[in-house]
C-alpha positions, 0 to 999 in steps of 0.5 A, spaced: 288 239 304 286 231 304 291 226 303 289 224 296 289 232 293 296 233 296 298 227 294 295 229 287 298 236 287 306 233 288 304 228 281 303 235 278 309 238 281 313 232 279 310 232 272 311 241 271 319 239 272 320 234 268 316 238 262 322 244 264 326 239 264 325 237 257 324 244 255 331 246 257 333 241 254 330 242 247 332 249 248 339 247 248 338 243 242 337 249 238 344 251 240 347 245 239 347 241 245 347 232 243 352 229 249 347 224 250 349 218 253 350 212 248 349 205 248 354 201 244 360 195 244 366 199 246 371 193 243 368 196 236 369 203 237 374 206 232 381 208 238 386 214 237 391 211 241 394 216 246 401 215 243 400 221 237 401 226 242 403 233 242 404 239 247 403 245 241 397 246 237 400 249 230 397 249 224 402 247 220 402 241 224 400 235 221 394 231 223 395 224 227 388 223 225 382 223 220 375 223 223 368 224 219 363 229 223 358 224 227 363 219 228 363 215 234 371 215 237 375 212 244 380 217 245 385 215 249 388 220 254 394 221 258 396 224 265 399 231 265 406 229 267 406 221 263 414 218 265 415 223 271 410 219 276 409 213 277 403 209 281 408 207 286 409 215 288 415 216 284 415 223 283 422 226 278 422 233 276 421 235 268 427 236 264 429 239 258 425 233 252 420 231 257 412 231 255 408 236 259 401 235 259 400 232 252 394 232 248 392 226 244 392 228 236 392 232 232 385 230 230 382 233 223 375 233 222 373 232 215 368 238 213 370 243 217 372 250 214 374 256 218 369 260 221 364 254 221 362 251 227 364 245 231 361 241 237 364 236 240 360 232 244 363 228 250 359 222 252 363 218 256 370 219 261 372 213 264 378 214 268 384 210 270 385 206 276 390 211 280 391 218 279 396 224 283 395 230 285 401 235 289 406 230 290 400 224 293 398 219 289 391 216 290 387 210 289 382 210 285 377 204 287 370 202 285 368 209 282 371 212 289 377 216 291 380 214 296 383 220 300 384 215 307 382 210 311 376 215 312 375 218 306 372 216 299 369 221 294 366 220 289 370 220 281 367 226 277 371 225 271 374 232 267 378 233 261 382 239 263 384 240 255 380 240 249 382 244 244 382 247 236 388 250 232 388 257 232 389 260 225 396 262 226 401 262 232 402 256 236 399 255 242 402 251 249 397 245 251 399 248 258 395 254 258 387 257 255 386 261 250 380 263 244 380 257 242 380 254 248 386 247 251 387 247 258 382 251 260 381 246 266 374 247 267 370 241 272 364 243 267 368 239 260 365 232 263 360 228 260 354 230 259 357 237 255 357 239 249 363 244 247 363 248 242 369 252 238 369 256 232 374 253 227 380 257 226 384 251 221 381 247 215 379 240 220 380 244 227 385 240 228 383 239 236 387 235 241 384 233 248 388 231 255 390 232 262 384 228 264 381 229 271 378 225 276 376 230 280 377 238 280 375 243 284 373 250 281 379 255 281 385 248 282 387 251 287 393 246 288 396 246 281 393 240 279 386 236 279 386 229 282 391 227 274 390 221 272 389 217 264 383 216 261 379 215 254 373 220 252 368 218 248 366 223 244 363 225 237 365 231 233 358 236 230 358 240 224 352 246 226 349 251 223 350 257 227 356 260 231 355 261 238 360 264 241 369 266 238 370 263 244 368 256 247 362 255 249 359 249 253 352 247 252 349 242 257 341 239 258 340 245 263 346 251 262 350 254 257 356 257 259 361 262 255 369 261 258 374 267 259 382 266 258 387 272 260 393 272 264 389 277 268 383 273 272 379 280 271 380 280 264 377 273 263 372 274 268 369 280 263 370 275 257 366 271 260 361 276 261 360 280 255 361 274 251 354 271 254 350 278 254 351 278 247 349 270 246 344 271 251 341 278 246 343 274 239 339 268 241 333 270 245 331 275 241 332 280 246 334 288 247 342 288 249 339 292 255 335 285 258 340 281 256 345 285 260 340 285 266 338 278 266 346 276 266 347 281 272 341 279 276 341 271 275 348 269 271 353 265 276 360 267 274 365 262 276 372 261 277 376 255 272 383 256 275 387 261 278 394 257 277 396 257 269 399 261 265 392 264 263 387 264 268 380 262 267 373 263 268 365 262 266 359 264 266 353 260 267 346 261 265 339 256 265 337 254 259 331 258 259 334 265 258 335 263 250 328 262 248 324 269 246 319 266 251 322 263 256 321 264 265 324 261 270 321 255 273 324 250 278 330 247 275 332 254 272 336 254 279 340 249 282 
């Protein structure tokens, strides 16, 4: 091959990718992907202070805030342990009263009803400019964590609580469940879309324990804790996708599992997305079971909450009737 046709043959390489790429991403749409990045004046942002907290999602709680579907908001958020540790490594150990790991809300949603579909988009996490974790604080600087003099990671923000009001009982901000709270899964970051069934009149959802980095399985106990403020909007869709939460973003789908046995939340995961995978491509349970088995990516959320967490995750491509891998369909 002569330098020009090679030359033509990578344009035409790069160009198949990039009309995957969009593919994937109109596939994801038509389940209800829409974090897209925003340009926007922060200052005039509608803010929910971080100050009307709670550590129990209840439905007989009243709201904090009202909001309309398709409403721009700041979400401030405060870290896990907020009075205990202080940016100068002041550690004290939590007493009877303390707040541990508050989400900032209630937030009601005008226009969702139980059983309906909500989405929330999260489009922005801007970190603090510290954070701790086991003990250690940690300088945050230029987008960088600095580890030590040698050491400097890159900040890859999450929110390790989003969740909605189960219909009845309560649920602790400290642990996962069906509707979802700390899952503290490092793919709830901007850039997804995570999906609920509403349970309660407005959802009543609630968002915290933000982090700056995490690895799958929070092996520590803690992410890289930290304050910060999510821009967000909430979505009323048309199709349920899952009882459990569900993240959607440009190129993979995810179904999430809690359960105090890991095993049991692997499995959730797992049969929650055969079943959308079968639902939404059209395709037999049997395909659909085959192609999970053959090409799906269970993962470990964490392994150190009350209920432990997993998720499965699949390319976009799986959900269209007609759909075949490509390049981008692996990472």
């Amino acid at each position: 091959m002569d330098r020009r046709s090679f030359l033509a043959a990578g344009v035409a390489a790069a160009s198949a990718v990039q009309t995957l790429s969009k593919e994937s991403v109109r596939i994801m749409e038509r389940l209800g992907f829409g974090a897209r990045s925003v340009k926007l004046d922060r200052a005039k942002v509608r803010r929910l202070s971080k100050n009307a907290h709670f550590t129990l999602f209840e439905s007989h709680r009243p709201a904090a805030y009202t909001v309309r579907p398709g409403e721009l908001l700041l979400v401030e958020c405060s870290h896990g342990l907020p009075g205990l540790v202080t940016r100068d490594g002041r550690f004290t150990k939590p007493g009877p009263g303390d707040t541990i790991n508050p989400a900032t809300g209630p937030i009601y949603v005008e226009g969702v009803k139980p059983g309906e579909t909500l989405a929330i988009d999260l489009l922005e996490i801007q970190t603090g400019d510290w954070g701790y974790c086991a003990e250690q604080v940690y300088e945050i600087k230029d987008g960088r964590v600095i580890v030590s003099p040698s050491t400097r990671l890159p900040v890859d923000p999450m929110l390790g609580v989003v969740g909605i009001t189960p219909a009845s009982g309560s649920m602790d901000t400290r642990r996962p469940a069906q509707t979802g709270g700390n899952m503290d899964c490092r793919d709830v970051r901007a850039g997804t879309t995570v999906v609920f069934t509403s349970q309660v009149p407005g959802a009543l959802a609630g968002f915290g324990d933000a982090h700056a980095l995490q690895g799958d399985g929070e092996i520590a106990g803690q992410g890289l804790e930290t304050d910060a403020e999510v821009l967000l909007r909430f979505r009323i869709l048309p199709q349920q996708l899952s009882k459990r939460p569900v993240l959607l973003t440009p190129g993979y789908l995810y179904t999430m599992g809690a359960h105090e046995d890991l095993t049991e939340a692997a499995w959730q995961a797992t049969e929650d997305m055969v079943a959308l995978v079968e639902r939404s491509s059209a395709r037999g349970n049997g395909e659909s079971r085959v192609l999970v088995n053959l090409i799906g990516r269970l993962i470990v959320n964490q392994i150190v909450d009350p209920a432990k967490g997993a998720r499965m995750e699949m390319p976009a491509w799986v959900f269209d009737h007609a759909g075949q891998p490509g390049e981008s369909s692996t990472h």
